[in-house]
C-alpha atoms as one frame of an Amber mdcrd trajectory, in Angstrom:
protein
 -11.435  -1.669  -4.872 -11.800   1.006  -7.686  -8.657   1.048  -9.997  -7.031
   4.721  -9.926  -5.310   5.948 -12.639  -3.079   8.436 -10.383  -0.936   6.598
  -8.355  -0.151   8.472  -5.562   3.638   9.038  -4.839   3.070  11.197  -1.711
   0.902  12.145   0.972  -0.814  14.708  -0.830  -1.748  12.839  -3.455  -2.526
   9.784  -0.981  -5.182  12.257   0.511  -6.739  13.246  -2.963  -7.213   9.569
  -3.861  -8.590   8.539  -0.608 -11.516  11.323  -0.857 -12.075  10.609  -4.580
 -12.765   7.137  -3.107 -14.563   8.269  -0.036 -17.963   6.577  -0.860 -16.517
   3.492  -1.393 -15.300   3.580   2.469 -19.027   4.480   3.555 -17.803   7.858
   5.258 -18.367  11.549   4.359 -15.693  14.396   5.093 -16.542  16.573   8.627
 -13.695  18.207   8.628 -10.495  18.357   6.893  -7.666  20.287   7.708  -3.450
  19.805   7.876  -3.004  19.280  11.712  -3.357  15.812  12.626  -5.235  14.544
  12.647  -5.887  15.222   8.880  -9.913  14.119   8.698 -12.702  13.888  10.934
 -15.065  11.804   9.017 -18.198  10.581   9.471 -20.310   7.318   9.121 -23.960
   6.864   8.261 -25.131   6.515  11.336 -23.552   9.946  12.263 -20.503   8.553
  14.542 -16.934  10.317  13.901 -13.245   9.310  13.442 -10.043  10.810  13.602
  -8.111  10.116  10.462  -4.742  10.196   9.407  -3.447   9.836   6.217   0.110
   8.864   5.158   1.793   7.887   2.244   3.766   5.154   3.814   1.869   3.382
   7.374   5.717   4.132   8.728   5.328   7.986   8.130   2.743   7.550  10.796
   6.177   7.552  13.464   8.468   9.607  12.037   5.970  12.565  12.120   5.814
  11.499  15.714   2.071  11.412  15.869   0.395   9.887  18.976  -1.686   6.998
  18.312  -4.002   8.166  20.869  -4.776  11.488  18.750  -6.669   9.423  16.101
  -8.995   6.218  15.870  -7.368   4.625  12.684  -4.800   5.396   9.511  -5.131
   5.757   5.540  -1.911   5.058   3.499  -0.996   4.073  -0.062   1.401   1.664
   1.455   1.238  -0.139   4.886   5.040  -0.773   5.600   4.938  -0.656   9.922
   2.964  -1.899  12.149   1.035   0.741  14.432  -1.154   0.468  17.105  -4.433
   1.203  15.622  -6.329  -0.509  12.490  -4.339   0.500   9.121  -6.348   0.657
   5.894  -3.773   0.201   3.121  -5.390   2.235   0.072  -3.401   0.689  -2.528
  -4.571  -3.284  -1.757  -7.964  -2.412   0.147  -6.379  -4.120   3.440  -7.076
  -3.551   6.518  -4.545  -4.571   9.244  -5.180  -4.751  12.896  -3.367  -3.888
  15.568  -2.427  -7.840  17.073  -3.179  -9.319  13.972   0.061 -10.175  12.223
   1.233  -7.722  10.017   4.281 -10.195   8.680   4.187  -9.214   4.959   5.045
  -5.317   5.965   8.731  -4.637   5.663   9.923  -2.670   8.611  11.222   0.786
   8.044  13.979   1.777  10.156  13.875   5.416  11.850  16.422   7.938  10.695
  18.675   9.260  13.333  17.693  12.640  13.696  20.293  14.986  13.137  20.872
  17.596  15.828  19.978  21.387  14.453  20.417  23.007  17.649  24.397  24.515
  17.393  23.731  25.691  13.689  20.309  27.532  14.759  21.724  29.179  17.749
  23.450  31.526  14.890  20.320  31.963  12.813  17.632  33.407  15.610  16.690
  35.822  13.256  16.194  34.151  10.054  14.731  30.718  12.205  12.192  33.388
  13.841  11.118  34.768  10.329  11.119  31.154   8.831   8.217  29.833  11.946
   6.530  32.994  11.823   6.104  32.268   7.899   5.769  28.652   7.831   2.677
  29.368  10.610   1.458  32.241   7.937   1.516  29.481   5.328  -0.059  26.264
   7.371  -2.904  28.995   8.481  -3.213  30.146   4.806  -3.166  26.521   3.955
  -5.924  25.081   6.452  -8.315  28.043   5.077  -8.025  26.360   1.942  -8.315
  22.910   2.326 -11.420  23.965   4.210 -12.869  25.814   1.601 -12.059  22.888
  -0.638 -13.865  19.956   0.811 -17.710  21.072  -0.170 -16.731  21.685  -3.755
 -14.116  18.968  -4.038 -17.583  16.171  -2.883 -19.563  17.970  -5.169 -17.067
  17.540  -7.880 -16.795  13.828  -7.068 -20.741  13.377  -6.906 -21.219  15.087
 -10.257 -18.539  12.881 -11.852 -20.450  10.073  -9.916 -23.754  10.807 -11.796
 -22.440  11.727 -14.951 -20.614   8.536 -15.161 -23.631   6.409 -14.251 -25.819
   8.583 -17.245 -23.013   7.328 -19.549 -23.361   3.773 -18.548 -26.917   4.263
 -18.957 -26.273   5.510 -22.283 -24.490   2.442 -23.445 -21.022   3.684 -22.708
 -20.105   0.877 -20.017 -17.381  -0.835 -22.418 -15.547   2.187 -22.391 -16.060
   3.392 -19.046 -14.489  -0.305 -17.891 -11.513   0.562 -19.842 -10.440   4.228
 -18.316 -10.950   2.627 -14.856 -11.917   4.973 -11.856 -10.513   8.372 -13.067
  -9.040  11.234 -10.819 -12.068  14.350 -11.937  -9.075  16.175 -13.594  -8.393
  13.407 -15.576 -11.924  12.408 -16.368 -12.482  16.650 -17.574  -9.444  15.850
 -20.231 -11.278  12.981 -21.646 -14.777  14.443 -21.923 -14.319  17.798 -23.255
């Protein structure tokens, strides 16, 4: 696998380095969006999967997502087993479910704390918190739309413009800087 000069401390940028990285997992982006399950994607041959991506395999639990919502999970780093194959970004593994998954470290669940007496005096201000954190996940979902087409085209551009480089005689260099986020690559070039 690719080396990536961003290493992704959270599930964001977990999600940005897994679509900068896209081709090298043979699937393109159907759909993308912040409900689970975060991707559809598809292979060549046209059939889709439900994808979610975590930072940590574990997150996978605690965001009490149901395995049978999605066919298979991205993370950075697989630390739980799960039910359903696990591609571990940061190694290139991919751990199935059966197989033994003995070098992952078990997280344990938090104890959830119990909200329910302290919210029972904020209706008000609880009301106008979901009615704004829906405004935001619908304003949110718009955008992450709107960013997929130009996001691939950003990564296929870098793509060929890296490759007219090497064909230029800049390989040596282009070995050194590793895979590059596009942001990263930009600050170099210009």
């Amino acid at each position: 696998m690719a080396k990536f000069d961003v290493t992704p401390r959270n599930e964001t940028q977990t999600r940005e380095w897994f679509v900068a990285h896209l081709d090298e997992f043979g699937y393109d982006v159907a759909e993308s969006g912040t409900a689970y399950p975060d991707y559809i994607l598809r292979d060549a041959d046209g059939k889709t999967y439900r994808v979610e991506a975590e930072y940590l395999s574990g997150n996978f639990v605690a965001h009490g997502h149901s395995p049978s919502g999605c066919d298979f999970v991205v993370c950075w780093r697989h630390d739980t087993p799960l039910p359903m194959l696990v591609v571990e970004l940061s190694t290139g593994k991919r751990y199935v479910p059966g197989e033994c998954d003995s070098d992952t470290e078990p997280v344990p669940a938090p104890k959830p704390f119990d909200w329910r007496p302290y919210m029972d005096q904020c209706g008000t201000e609880r009301t106008a918190f979901i009615m704004a954190m829906a405004d935001d996940l619908r304003a949110y979902d718009e955008y992450s739309q709107g960013m997929v087409q130009p996001r691939m085209r950003l990564f296929a551009a870098q793509a060929r413009l890296e490759a007219a480089l090497e064909k230029a005689g800049a390989s040596a260099a282009l070995a050194r800087v590793g895979k590059l986020h596009p942001h990263d690559f930009f600050k170099l070039i210009v």
